[in-house]
C-alpha positions in Angstrom: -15.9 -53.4 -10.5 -16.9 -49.8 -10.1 -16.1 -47.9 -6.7 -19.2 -48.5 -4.6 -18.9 -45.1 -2.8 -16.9 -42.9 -5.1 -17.2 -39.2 -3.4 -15.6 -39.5 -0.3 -12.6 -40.1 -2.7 -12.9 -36.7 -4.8 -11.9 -34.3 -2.6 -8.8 -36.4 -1.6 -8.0 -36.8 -5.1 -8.6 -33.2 -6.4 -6.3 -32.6 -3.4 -3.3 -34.4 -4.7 -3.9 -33.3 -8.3 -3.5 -29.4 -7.0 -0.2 -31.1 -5.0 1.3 -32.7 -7.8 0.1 -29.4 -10.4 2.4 -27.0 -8.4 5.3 -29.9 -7.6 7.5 -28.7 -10.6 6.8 -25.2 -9.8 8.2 -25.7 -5.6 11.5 -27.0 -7.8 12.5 -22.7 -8.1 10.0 -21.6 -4.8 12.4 -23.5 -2.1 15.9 -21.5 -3.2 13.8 -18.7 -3.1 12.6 -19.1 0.3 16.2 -19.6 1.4 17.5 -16.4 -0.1 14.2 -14.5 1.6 15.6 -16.0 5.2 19.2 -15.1 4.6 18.6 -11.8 3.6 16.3 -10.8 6.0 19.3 -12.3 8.7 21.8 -9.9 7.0 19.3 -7.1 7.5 19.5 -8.1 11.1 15.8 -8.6 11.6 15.5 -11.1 14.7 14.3 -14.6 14.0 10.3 -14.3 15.2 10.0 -11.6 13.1 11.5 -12.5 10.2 9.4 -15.5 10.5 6.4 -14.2 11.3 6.3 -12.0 7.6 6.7 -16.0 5.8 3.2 -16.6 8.0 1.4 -14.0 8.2 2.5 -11.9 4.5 3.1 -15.0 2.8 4.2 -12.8 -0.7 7.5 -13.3 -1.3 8.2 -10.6 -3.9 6.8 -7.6 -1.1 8.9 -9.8 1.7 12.3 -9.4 -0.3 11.3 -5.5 -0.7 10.0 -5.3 2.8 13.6 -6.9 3.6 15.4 -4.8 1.9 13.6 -1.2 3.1 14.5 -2.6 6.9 18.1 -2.8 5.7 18.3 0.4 4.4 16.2 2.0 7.4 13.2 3.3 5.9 10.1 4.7 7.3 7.9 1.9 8.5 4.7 3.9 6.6 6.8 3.8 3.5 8.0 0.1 3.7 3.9 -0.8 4.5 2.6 1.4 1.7 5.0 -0.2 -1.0 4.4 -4.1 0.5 0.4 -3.0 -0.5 1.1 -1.5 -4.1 3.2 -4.5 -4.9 0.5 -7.1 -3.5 -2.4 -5.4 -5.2 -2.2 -7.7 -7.8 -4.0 -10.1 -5.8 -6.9 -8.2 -5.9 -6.7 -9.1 -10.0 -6.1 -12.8 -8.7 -9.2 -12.8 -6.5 -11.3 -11.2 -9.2 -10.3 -13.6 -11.8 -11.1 -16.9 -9.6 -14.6 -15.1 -7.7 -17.0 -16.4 -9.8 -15.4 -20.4 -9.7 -15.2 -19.7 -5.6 -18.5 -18.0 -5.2 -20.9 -20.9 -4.0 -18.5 -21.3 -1.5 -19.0 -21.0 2.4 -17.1 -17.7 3.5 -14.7 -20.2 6.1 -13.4 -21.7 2.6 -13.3 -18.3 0.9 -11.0 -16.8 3.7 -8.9 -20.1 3.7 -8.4 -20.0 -0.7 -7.4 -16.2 -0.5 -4.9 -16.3 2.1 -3.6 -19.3 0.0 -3.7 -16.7 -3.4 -0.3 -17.0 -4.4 1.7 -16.2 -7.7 2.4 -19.5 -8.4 -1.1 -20.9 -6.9 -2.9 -18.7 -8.6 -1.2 -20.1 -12.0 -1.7 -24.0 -11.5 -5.5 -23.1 -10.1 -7.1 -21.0 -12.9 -5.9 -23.3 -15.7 -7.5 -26.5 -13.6 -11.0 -24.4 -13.1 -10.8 -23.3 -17.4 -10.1 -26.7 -17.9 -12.7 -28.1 -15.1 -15.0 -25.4 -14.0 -16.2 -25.2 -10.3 -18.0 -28.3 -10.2 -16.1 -31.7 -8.5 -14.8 -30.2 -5.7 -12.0 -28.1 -7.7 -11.9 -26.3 -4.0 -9.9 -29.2 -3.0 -7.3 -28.5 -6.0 -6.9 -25.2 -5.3 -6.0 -26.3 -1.7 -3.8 -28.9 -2.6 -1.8 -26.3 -4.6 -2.2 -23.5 -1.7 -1.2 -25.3 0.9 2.0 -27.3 -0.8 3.4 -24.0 -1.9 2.8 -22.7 2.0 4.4 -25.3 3.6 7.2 -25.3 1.0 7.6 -21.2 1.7 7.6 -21.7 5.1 10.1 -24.6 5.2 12.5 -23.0 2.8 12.1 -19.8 4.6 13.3 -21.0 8.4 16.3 -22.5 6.4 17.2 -19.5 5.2 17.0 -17.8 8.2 19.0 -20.2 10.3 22.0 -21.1 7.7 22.1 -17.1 7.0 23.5 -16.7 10.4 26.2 -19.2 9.3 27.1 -17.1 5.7 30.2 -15.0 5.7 29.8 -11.2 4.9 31.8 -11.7 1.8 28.9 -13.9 0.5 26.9 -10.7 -0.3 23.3 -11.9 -1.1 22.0 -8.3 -2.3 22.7 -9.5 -5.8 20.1 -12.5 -5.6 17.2 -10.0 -5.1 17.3 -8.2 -8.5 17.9 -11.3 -10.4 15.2 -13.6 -8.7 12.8 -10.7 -9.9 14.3 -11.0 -13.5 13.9 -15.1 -13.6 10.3 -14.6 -12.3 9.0 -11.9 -14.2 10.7 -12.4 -17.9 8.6 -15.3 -18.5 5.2 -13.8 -18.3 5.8 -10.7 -20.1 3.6 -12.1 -23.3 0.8 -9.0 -23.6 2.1 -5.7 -24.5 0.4 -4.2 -21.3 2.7 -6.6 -18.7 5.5 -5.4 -21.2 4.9 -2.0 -20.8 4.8 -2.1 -16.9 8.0 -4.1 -16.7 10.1 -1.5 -18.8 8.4 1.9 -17.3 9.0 0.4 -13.5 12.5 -0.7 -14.5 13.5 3.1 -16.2 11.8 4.3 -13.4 13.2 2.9 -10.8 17.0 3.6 -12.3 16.0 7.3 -12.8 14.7 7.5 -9.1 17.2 5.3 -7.4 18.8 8.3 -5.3 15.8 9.0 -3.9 15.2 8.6 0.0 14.0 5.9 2.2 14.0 3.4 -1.3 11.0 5.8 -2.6 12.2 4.6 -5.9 10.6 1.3 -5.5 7.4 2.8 -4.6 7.8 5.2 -7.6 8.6 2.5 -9.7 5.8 0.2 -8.8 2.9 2.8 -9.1 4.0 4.2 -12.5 4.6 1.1 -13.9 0.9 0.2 -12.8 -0.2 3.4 -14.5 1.3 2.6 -17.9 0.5 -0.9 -18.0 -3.5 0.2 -17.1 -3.1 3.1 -19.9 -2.3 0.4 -22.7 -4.5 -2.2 -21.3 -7.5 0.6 -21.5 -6.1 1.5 -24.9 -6.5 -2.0 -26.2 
């Protein structure tokens, strides 16, 4: 017998679809999370505000370089500067999903791009190619937004509170350069993303003596640069 009253139910389900979508991908996000709150304890950045960056940055790749600039003392203008060049990729994000999002109110627009993750944005943009932005695919995109924030968030605390408990001798600094590696090797597939991974990383050997991590900043902005050039070229 058919469901009497079927819509109340579609936003609940979309909701669990996005939730079970990004389940496999929270499998590598919560380790992450942990290695973000230890660091940033070994940095000796108190607990609120190491905290706080999980809720209020919620970007885990500019938190582990934000984390790492505190450590080595930098400039706060410097350390803010290179948290936006690295994060401007979510303005790519937010122009790729605009038109799905665009007949919604501006409450659920603010909501769905503080949610904008790497990992959300992934799971979300194959469901609205597949679905479109009829059936409240809003919900989907929340389901996915909100698991991966309360994952982050979770794993993050952890982190912070066992990394008071890790001996010295466990030196985490390792952990950042090869978390970047396992997330960024398997979505170099277009020669532009190719291009922008090998000129940041020459880059960013070449400069590493420079001040105040610069270097990282150097990095990211030429590596931007070339990637753009080849994209344009194409």
């Amino acid at each position: 017998m058919p469901d009497e009253n079927p819509s109340p139910q579609i936003p609940r389900r979309q909701f669990w679809r996005g939730v079970q979508a990004i389940l496999p991908i929270l499998v590598g996000v919560f380790p992450f999370g942990m290695i973000y709150g230890a660091l940033a304890v070994k940095a000796d950045i108190p607990f609120f505000p190491a905290a706080s960056m999980s809720f209020i940055t919620f970007a885990g790749s500019s938190q582990f370089v934000a984390t790492q600039m505190v450590r080595q003392a930098a400039p706060v203008v410097i350390t803010v500067l290179t948290m936006f060049v690295i994060n401007l990729r979510h303005a790519l994000y937010s122009a790729s999903v605009a038109g799905y999002v665009r007949h919604l109110s501006p409450a659920w627009k603010l909501g769905l791009a503080y949610l904008l993750t790497d990992e959300a944005y992934a799971v979300t943009i194959s469901n609205y190619r597949q679905e479109g932005s009829q059936g409240n695919q809003q919900y989907f995109f929340l389901g996915a937004g909100l698991a991966l924030w309360l994952c982050w968030q979770i794993s993050t605390l952890l982190g912070i509170l066992l990394g008071a408990v890790i001996p010295e001798s466990w030196s985490l600094d390792f952990a950042l350069p090869l978390t970047f590696i396992a997330l960024i090797v398997p979505s170099l597939k277009e020669r532009a993303g190719i291009t922008a991974a090998l000129t940041s990383a020459v880059v960013g050997i070449l400069a590493y003596a420079m001040p105040f991590k610069l270097s990282i900043l150097t990095a990211a902005l030429l590596g931007i640069t070339a990637g753009l050039l080849v994209e344009k070229k194409r």
